[in-house]
KEROLO-722982 format. One record per residue (C-alpha): residue in three letters; x, y, z; residue number from 1. Coordinates in Angstrom, 3 decimals. Example, Ala and Ser with C-alpha at 12.3 -4.5 7.8 and 13.67 -1.06 7.14 Angstrom:
<atoms>
atom type=ALA&u=12.300&v=-4.500&w=7.800&seq=1
atom type=SER&u=13.670&v=-1.060&w=7.140&seq=2
</atoms>
This chain:
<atoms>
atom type=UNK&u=-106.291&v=53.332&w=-21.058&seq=1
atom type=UNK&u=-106.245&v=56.420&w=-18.729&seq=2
atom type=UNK&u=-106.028&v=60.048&w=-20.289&seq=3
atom type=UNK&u=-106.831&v=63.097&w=-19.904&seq=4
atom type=UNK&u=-110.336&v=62.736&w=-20.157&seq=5
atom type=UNK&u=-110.514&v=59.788&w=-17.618&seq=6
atom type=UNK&u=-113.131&v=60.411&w=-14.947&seq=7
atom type=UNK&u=-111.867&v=59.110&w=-11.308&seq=8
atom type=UNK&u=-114.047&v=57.762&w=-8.404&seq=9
atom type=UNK&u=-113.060&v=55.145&w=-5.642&seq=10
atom type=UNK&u=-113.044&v=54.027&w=-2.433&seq=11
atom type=UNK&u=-112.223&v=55.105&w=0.750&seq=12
atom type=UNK&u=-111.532&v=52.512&w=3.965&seq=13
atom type=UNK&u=-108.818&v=51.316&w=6.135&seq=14
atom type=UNK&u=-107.946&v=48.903&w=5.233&seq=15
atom type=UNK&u=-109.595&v=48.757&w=1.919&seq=16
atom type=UNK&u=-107.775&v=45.499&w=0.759&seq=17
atom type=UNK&u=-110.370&v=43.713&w=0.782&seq=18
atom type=UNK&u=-113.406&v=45.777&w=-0.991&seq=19
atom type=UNK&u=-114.760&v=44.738&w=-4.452&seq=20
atom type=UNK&u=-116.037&v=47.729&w=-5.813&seq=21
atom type=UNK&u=-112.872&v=48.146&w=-7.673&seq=22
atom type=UNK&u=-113.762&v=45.013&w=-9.432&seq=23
atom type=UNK&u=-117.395&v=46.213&w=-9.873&seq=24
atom type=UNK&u=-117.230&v=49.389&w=-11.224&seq=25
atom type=UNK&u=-114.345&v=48.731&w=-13.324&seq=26
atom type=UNK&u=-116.095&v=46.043&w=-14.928&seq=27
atom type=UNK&u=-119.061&v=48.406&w=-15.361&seq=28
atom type=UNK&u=-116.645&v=50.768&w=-17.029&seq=29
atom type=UNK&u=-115.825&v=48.041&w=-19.451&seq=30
atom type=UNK&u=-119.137&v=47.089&w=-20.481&seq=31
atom type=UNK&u=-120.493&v=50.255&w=-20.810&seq=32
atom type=UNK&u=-117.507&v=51.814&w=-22.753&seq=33
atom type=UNK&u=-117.158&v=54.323&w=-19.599&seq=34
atom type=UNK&u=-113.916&v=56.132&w=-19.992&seq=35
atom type=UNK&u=-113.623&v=55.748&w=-16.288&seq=36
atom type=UNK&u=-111.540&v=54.033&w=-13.568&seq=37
atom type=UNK&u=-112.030&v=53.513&w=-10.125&seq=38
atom type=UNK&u=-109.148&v=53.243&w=-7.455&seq=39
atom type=UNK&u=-108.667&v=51.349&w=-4.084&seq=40
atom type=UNK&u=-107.631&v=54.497&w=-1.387&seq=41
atom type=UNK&u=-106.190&v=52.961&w=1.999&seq=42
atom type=UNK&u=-106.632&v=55.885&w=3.907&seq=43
atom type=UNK&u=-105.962&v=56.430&w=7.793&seq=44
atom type=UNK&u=-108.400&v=57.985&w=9.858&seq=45
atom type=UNK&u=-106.344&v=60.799&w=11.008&seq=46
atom type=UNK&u=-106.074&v=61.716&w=7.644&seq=47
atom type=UNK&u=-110.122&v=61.303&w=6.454&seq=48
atom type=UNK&u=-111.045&v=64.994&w=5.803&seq=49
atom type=UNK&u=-107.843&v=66.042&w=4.616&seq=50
atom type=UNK&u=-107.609&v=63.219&w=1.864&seq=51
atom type=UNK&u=-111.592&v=63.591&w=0.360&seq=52
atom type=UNK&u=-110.888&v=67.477&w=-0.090&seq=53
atom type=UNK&u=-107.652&v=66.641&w=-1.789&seq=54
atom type=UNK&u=-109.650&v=64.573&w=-3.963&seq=55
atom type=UNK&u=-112.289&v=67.162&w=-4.778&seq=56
atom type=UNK&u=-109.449&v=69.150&w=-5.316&seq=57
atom type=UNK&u=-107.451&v=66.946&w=-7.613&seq=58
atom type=UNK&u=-111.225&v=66.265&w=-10.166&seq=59
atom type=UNK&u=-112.287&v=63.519&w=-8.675&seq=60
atom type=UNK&u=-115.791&v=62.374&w=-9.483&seq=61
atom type=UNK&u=-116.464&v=60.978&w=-6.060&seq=62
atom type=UNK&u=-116.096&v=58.363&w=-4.148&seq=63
atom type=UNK&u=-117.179&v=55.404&w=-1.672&seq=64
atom type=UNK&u=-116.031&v=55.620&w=2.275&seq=65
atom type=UNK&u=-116.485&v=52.463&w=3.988&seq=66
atom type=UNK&u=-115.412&v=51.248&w=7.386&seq=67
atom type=UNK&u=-114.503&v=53.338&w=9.504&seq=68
atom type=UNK&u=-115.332&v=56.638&w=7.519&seq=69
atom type=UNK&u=-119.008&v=56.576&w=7.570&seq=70
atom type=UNK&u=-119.167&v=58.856&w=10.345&seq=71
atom type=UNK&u=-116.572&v=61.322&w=9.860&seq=72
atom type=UNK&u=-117.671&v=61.486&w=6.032&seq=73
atom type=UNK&u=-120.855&v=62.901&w=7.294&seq=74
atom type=UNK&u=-119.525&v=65.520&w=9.178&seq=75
atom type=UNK&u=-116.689&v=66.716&w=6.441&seq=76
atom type=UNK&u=-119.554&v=66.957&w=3.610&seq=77
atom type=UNK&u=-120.675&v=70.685&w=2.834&seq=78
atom type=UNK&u=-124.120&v=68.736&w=2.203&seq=79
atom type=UNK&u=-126.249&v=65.840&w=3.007&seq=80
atom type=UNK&u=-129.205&v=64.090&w=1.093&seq=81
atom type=UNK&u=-132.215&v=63.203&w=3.227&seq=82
atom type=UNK&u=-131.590&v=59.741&w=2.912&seq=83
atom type=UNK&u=-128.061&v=59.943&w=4.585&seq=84
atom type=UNK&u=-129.367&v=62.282&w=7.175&seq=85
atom type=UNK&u=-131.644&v=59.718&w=8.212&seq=86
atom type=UNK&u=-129.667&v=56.933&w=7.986&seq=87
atom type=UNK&u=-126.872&v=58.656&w=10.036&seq=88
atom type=UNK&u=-123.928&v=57.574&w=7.884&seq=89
atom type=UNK&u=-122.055&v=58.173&w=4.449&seq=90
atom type=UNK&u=-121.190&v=55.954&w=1.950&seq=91
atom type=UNK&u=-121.213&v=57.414&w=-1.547&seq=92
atom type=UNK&u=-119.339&v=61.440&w=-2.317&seq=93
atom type=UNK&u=-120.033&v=63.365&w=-5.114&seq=94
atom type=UNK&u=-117.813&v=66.446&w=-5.773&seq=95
atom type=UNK&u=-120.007&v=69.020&w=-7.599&seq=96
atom type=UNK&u=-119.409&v=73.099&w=-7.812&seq=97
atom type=UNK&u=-116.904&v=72.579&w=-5.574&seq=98
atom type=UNK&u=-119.324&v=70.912&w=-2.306&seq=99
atom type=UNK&u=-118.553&v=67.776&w=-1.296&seq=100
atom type=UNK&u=-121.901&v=66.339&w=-1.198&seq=101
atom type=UNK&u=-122.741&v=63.077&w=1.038&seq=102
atom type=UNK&u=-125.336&v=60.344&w=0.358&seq=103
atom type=UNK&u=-126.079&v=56.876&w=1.743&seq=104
atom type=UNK&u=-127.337&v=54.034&w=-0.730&seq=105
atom type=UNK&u=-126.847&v=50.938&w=1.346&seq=106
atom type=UNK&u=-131.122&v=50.891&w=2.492&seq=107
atom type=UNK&u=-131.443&v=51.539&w=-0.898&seq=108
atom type=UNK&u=-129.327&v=48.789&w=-2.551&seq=109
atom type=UNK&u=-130.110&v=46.321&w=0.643&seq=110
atom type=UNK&u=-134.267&v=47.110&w=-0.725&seq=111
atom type=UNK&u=-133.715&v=46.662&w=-4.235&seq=112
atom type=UNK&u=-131.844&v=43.279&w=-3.685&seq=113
atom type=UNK&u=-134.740&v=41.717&w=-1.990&seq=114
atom type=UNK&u=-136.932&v=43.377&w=-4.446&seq=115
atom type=UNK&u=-134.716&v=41.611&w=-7.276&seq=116
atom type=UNK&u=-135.007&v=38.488&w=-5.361&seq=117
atom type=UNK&u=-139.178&v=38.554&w=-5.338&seq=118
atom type=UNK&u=-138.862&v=39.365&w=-1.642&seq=119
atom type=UNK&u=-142.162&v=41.621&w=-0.303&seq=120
atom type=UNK&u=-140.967&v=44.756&w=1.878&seq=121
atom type=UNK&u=-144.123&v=44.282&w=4.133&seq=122
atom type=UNK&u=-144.815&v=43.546&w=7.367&seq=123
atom type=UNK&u=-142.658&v=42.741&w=10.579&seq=124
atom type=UNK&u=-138.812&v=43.100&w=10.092&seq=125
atom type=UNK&u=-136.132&v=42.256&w=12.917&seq=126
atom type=UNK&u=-133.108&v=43.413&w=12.765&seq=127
atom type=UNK&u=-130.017&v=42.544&w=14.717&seq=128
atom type=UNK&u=-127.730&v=45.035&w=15.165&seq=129
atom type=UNK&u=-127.527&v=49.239&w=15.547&seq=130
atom type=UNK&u=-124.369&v=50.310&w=13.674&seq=131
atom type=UNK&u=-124.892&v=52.367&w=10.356&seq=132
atom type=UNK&u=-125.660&v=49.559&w=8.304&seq=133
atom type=UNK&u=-128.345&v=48.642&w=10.563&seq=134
atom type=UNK&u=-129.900&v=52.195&w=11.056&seq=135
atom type=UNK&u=-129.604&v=52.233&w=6.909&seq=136
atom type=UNK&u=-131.669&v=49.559&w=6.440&seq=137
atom type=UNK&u=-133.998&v=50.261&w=9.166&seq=138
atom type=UNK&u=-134.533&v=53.314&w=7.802&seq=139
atom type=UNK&u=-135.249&v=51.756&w=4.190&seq=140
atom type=UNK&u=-137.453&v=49.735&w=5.300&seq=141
atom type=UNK&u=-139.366&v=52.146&w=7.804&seq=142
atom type=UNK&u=-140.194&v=54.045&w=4.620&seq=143
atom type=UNK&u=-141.557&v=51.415&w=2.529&seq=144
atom type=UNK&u=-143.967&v=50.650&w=5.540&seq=145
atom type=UNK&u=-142.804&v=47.519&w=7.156&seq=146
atom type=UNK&u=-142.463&v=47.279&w=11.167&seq=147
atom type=UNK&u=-139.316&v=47.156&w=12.525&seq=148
atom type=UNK&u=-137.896&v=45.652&w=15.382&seq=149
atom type=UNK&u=-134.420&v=46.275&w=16.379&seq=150
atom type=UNK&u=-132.725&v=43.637&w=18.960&seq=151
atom type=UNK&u=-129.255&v=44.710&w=19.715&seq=152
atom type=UNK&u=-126.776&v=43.393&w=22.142&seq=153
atom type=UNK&u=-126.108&v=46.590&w=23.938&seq=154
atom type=UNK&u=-129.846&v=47.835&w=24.876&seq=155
atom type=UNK&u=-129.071&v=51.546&w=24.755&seq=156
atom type=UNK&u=-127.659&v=51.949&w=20.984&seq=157
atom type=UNK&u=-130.949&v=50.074&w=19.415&seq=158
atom type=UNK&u=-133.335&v=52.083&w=21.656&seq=159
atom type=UNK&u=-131.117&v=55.367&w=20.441&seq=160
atom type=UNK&u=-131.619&v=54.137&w=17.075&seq=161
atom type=UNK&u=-135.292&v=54.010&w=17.338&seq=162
atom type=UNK&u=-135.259&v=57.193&w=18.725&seq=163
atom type=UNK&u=-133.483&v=58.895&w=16.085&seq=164
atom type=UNK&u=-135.420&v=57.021&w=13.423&seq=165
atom type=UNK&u=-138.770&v=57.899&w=14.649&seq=166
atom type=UNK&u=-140.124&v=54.871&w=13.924&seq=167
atom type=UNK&u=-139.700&v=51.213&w=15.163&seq=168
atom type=UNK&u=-139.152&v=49.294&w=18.608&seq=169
atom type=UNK&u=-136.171&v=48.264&w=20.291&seq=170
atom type=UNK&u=-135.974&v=44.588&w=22.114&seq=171
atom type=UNK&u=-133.660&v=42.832&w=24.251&seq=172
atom type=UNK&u=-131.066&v=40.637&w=22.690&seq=173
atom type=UNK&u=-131.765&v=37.565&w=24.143&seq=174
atom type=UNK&u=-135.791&v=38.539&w=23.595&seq=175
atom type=UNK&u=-135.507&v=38.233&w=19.753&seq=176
atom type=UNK&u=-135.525&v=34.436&w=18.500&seq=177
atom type=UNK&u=-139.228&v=34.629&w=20.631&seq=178
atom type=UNK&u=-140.488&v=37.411&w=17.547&seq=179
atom type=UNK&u=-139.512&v=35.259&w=15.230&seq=180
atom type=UNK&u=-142.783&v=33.524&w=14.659&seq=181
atom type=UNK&u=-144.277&v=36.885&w=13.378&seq=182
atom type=UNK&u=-141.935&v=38.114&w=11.021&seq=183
atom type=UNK&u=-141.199&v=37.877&w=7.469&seq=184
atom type=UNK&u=-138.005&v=38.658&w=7.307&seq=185
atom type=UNK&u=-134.514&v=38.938&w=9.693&seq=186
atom type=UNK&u=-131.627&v=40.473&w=8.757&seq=187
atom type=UNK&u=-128.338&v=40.362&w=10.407&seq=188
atom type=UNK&u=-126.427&v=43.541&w=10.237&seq=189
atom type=UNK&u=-123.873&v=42.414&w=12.821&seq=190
atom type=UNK&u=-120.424&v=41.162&w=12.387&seq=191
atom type=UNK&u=-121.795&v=37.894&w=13.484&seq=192
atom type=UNK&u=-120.544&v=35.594&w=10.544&seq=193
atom type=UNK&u=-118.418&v=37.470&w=9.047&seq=194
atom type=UNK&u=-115.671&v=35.503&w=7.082&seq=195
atom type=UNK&u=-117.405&v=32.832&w=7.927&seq=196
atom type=UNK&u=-116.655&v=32.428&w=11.865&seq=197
atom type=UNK&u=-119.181&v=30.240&w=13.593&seq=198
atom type=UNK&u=-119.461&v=33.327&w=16.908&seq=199
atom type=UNK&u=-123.272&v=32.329&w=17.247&seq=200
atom type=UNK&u=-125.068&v=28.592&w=17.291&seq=201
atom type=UNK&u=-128.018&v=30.270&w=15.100&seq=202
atom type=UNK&u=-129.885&v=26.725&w=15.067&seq=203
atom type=UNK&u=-131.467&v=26.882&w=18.094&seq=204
atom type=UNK&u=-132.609&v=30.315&w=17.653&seq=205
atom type=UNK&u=-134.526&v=30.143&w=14.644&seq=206
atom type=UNK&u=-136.394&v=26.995&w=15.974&seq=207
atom type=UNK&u=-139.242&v=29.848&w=16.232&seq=208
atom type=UNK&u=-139.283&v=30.700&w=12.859&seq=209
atom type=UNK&u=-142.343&v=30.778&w=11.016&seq=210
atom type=UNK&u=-142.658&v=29.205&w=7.648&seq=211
atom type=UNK&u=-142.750&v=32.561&w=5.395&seq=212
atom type=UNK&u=-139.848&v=33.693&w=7.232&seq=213
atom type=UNK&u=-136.970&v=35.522&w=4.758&seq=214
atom type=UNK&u=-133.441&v=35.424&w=6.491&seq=215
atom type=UNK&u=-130.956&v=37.744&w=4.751&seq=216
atom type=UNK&u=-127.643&v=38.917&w=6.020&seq=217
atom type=UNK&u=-125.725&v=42.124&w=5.167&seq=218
atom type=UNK&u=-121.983&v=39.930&w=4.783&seq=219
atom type=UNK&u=-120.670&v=38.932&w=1.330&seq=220
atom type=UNK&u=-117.937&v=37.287&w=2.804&seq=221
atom type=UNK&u=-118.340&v=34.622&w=3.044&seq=222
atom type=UNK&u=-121.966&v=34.457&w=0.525&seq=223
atom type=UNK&u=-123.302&v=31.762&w=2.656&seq=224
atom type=UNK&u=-122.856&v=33.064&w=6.253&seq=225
atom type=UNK&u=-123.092&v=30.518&w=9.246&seq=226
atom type=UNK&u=-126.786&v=32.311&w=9.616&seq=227
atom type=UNK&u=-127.810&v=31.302&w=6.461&seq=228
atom type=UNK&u=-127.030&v=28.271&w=6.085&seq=229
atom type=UNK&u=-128.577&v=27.243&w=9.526&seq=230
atom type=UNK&u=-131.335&v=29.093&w=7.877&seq=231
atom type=UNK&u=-131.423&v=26.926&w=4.778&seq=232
atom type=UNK&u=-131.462&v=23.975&w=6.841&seq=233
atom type=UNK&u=-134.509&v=24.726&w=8.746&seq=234
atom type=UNK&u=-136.187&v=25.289&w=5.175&seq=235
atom type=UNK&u=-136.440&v=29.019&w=5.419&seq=236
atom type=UNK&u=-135.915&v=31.113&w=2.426&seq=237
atom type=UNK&u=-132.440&v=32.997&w=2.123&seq=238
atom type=UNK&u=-130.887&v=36.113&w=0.786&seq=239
atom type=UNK&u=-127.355&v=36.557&w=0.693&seq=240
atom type=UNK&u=-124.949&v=40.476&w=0.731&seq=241
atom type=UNK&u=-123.629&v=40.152&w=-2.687&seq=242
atom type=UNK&u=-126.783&v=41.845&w=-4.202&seq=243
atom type=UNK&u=-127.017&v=44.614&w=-1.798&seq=244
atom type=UNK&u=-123.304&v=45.435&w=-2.922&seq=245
atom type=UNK&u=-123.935&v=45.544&w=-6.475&seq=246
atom type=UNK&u=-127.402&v=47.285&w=-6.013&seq=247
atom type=UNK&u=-126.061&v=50.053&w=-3.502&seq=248
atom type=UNK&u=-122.847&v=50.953&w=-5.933&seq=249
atom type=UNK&u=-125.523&v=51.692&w=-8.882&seq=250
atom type=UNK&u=-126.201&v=55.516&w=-7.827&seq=251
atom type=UNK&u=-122.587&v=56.142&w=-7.045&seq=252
atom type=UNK&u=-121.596&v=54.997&w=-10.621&seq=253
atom type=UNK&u=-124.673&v=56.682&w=-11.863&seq=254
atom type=UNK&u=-123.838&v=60.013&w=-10.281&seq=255
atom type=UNK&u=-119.799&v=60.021&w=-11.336&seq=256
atom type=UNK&u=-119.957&v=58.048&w=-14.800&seq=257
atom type=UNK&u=-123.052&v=58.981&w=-16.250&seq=258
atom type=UNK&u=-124.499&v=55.470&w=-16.768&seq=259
atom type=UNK&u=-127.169&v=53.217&w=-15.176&seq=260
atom type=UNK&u=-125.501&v=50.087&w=-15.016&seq=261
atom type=UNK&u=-127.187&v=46.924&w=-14.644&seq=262
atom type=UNK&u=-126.935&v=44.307&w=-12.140&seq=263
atom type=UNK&u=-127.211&v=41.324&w=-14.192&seq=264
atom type=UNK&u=-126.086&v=37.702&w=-13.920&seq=265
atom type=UNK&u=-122.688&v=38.647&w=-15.572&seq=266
atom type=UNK&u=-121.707&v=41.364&w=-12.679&seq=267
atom type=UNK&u=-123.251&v=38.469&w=-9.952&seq=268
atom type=UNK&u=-120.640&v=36.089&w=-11.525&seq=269
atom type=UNK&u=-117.839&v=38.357&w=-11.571&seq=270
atom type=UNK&u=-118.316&v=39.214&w=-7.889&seq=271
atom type=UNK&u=-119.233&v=35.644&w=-6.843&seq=272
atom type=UNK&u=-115.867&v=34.354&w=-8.575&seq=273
atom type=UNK&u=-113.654&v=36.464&w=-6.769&seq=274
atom type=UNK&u=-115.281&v=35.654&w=-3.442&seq=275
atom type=UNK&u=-114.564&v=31.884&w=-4.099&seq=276
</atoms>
């Protein structure tokens, strides 16, 4: 039951239909006995900055900003953590002393998942794609000391993202299924996939693959993206989004509610149900 004493966070997007961090933390609320609740907020672009300081305003906690707020929540926070400096994009708000302070967990939570998975963060990493996801990741995994190679369809926006990352090389699009052979892991952090439309015969293009090779992909919807499973038939390892979502919501809840929540099997087969 809300009162009084209810603490509010939620999520930011348009649209925003179709997020399940409602779901999550909710359920995290539950289990934990959080007198806490966490509400969808369709919010239009025009009205971005106007809406999060009304929330600070009205005692929010915080909140999540997904697509297409990343970018504009940078630049209406009063601060920024080092970690969403560098990774160029906002996803998690905390209101505090009145700032409106923004931080970016999605290298974070994309790490941690492979880490929960027994998945090494060493060596040579490709990834495909140079939106904020991509540069978030990159950046995670720049600073745990793998190599990373960024292959991106337009040339210019994955050599600006090495630039601005300090660290990693950019490659040609059509010049990545060749690198294949001495990586350890790919990750797709393009739209390629997503909702499980077949844009991309992936097949062919992980032919190269060597054996050790870890293929993970940023999209929980579908869980088994068109990538993956041409992945899992060529025998190579896989790691679907669903974990990165539960693992990058942990220090958002953590910062509003007070609680380290867990991502155990229960919170998996919460999420996983209402993805089926």
């Amino acid at each position: 039951m809300i009162d009084g004493h209810t603490k509010l966070a939620g999520v930011m997007g348009w649209p925003v239909e179709h997020s399940r961090s409602p779901l999550l933390h909710n359920h995290w609320c539950r289990v934990h006995g959080v007198n806490g609740a966490y509400v969808p907020l369709p919010t239009r672009p025009e009205h971005f900055e106007a809406a999060l300081k009304g929330l600070a305003a009205a005692g929010f906690q915080g909140v999540n900003v997904t697509i297409p707020h990343k970018e504009a929540a940078m630049r209406a926070c009063d601060r920024l953590t080092d970690t969403a400096t560098r990774a160029g994009a906002v996803n998690t708000v905390r209101f505090e002393n009145g700032q409106i302070i923004g931080d970016c967990t999605d290298g974070t939570g994309f790490c941690d998942n492979l880490t929960a998975h027994d998945v090494k963060l060493s060596g040579r990493a490709l990834i495909l794609g140079a939106g904020g996801a991509a540069r978030a990741v990159a950046a995670a995994l720049l600073d745990r000391g793998c190599e990373v190679i960024v292959a991106n369809r337009t040339m210019e926006r994955a050599e600006a993202m090495v630039e601005a990352l300090k660290g990693g090389e950019a490659v040609e699009w059509h010049d990545w299924p060749s690198l294949l052979s001495g990586c350890s892991l790919l990750v797709n952090a393009t739209s390629l996939g997503m909702n499980g439309k077949a844009d991309i015969d992936w097949k062919p293009l992980l032919r190269q693959a060597g054996a050790n090779l870890c293929v993970t992909d940023i999209v929980y919807t579908p869980r088994d993206t068109p990538l993956l499973k041409a992945a899992q038939k060529e025998g190579l390892r896989t790691v679907d989004g669903l974990g990165m979502l539960i693992h990058q919501a942990r220090a958002g809840f953590r910062a509003w509610f007070g609680v380290d929540p867990e991502a155990d099997e229960a919170t998996f087969n919460l999420l996983a149900a209402s993805l089926r």
